[in-house]
C-alpha positions as CSV (number, residue, x, y, z in Angstrom):
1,X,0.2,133.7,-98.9
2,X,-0.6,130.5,-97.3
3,X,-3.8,131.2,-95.2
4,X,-4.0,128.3,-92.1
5,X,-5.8,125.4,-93.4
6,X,-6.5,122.8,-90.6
7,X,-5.7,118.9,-91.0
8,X,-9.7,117.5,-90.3
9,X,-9.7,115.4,-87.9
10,X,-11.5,112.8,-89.9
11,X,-10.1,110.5,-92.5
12,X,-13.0,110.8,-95.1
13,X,-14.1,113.5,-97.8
14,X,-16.7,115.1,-95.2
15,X,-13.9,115.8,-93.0
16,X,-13.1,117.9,-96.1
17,X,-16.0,119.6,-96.9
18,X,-15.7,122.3,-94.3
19,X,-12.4,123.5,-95.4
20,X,-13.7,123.7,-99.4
21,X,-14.3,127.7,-99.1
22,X,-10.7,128.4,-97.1
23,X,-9.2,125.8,-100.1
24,X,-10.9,127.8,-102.9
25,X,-10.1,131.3,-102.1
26,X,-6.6,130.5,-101.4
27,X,-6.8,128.8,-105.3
28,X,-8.0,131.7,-106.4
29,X,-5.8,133.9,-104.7
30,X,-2.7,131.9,-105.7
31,X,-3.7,132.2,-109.5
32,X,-4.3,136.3,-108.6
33,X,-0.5,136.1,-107.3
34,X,0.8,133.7,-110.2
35,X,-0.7,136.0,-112.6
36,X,0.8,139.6,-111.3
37,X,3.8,138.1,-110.7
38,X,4.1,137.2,-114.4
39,X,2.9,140.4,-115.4
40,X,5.2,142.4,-113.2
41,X,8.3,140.7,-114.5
42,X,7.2,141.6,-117.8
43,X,6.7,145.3,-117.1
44,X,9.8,145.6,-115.1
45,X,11.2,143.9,-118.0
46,X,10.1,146.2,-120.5
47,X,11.7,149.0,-118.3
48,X,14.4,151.1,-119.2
49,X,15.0,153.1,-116.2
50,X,13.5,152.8,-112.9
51,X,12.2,156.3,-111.0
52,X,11.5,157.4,-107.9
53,X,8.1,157.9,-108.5
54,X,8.2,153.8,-110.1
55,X,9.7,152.4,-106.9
56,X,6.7,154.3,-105.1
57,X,3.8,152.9,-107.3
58,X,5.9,149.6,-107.1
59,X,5.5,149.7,-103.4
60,X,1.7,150.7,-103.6
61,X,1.2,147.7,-105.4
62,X,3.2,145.5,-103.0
63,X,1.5,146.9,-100.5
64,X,-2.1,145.9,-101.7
65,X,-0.9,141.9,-103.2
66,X,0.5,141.6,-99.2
67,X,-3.5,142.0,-98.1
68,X,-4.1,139.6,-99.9
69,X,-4.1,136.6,-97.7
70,X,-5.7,138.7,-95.1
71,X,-8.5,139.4,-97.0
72,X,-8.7,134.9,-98.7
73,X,-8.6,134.2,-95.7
74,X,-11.4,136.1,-94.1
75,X,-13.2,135.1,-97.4
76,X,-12.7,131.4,-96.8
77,X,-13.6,131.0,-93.4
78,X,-16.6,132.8,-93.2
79,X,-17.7,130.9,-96.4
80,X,-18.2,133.9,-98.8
81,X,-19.9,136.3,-96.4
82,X,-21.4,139.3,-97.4
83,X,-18.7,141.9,-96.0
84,X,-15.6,139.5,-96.6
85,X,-16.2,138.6,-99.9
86,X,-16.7,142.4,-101.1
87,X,-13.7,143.3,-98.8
88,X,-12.0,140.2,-101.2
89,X,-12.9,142.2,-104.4
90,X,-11.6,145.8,-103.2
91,X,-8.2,144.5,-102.2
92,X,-8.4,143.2,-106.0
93,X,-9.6,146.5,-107.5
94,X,-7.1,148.4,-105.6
95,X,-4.2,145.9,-106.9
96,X,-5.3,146.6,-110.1
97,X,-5.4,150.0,-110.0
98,X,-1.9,150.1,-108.2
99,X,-1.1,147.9,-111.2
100,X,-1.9,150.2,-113.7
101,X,-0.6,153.5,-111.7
102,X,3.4,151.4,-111.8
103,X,2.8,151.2,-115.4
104,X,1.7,154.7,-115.8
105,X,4.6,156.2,-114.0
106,X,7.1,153.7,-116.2
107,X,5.5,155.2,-119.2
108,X,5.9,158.5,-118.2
109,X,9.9,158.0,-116.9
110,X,10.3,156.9,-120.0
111,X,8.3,159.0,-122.4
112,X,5.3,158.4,-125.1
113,X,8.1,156.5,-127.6
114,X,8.9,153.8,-124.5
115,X,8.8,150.2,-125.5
116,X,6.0,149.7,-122.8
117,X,3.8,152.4,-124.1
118,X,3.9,150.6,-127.5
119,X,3.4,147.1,-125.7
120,X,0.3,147.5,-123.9
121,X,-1.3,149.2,-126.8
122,X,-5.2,150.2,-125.7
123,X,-5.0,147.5,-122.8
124,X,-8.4,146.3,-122.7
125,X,-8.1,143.8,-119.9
126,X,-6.5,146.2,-117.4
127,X,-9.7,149.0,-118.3
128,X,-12.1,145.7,-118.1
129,X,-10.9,144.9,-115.6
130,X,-11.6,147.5,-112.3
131,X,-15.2,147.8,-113.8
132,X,-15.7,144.0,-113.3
133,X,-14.2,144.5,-110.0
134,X,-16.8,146.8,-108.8
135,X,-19.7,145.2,-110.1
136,X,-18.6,142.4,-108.3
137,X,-18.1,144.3,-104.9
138,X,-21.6,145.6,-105.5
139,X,-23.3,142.0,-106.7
140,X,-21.3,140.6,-103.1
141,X,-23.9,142.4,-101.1
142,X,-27.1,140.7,-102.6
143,X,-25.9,137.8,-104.8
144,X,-22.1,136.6,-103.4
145,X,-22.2,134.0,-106.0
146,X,-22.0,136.1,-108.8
147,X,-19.0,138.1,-107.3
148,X,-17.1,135.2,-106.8
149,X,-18.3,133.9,-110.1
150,X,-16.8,137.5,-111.4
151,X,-13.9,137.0,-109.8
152,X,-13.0,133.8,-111.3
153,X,-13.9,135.4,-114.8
154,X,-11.4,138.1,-114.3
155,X,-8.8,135.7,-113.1
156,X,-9.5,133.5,-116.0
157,X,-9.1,136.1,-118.6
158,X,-5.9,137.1,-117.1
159,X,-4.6,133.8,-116.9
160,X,-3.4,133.4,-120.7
161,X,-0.3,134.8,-120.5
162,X,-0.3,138.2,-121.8
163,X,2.7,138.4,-124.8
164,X,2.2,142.1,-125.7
165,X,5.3,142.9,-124.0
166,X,7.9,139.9,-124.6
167,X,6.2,140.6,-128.4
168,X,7.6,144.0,-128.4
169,X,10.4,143.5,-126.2
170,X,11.8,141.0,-129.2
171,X,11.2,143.4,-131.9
172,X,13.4,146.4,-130.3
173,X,16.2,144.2,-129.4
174,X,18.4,144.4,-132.5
């Protein structure tokens, strides 16, 4: 996940200033990584058995959160760019769709009565979600500064830990 920030060669904060957009996007990355990681323990958590057809949307989702230091990366050192940063927010729309495809297919392993179908209830950060991705993807093209500013937003709102699960979780166990 660690995208290749350079030691300046100077000693002072302007040697900095050049690495600011690499710094940020990895910061924003790293909380996108902190905050599925937390959320995909829960949901694994929740589950009571584990199908085929879960491993497979578990990889799909793998698959999209390992693009993401390609795509901070690109982001960072070309400083918010109009192609890298939109490139940025379709890595994060198709991790969150991924996202909500793994929970789907646990829900249906397990039936409508499965302690993760009561958990995440009607879910509205996870249907937010996508649509703030793609306005963001769109904005990136005219106004990148209000994609990124999107993308913090989302991050932000997903960043208070989400107790819906743990919640229900405690109130099944006996």
């Amino acid at each position: 996940m660690v995208p290749e920030l350079r030691v300046p060669h100077g000693a002072d904060f302007a040697s900095l200033t050049p690495l600011m957009p690499l710094f940020l996007s990895y910061v924003l990355s790293f909380v996108y990584v902190g905050i599925y990681w937390s959320n995909h323990h829960h949901l694994l958590h929740a589950a009571q058995r584990v199908s085929g057809g879960v491993l497979w949307a578990n990889l799909n989702l793998l698959f999209w959160l390992s693009l993401f230091p390609f795509s901070t990366g690109w982001m960072g050192e070309n400083h918010f760019a109009p192609l890298p940063s939109p490139v940025y927010g379709f890595v994060l729309l198709m991790a969150a769709i991924a996202y909500d495809l793994l929970q789907q297919c646990i829900i249906a392993s397990e039936g409508p009565g499965s302690i993760l179908k009561r958990a995440v209830g009607t879910d509205w950060k996870g249907k937010l979600s996508p649509f703030l991705y793609i306005v963001a993807i769109a904005a990136s093209f005219w106004a990148h500064w209000m994609a990124q500013t999107i993308y913090v937003v989302v991050a932000l709102m997903w960043l208070v830990p989400d107790r819906r699960i743990e919640r229900v979780i405690g109130d099944a166990k006996p």
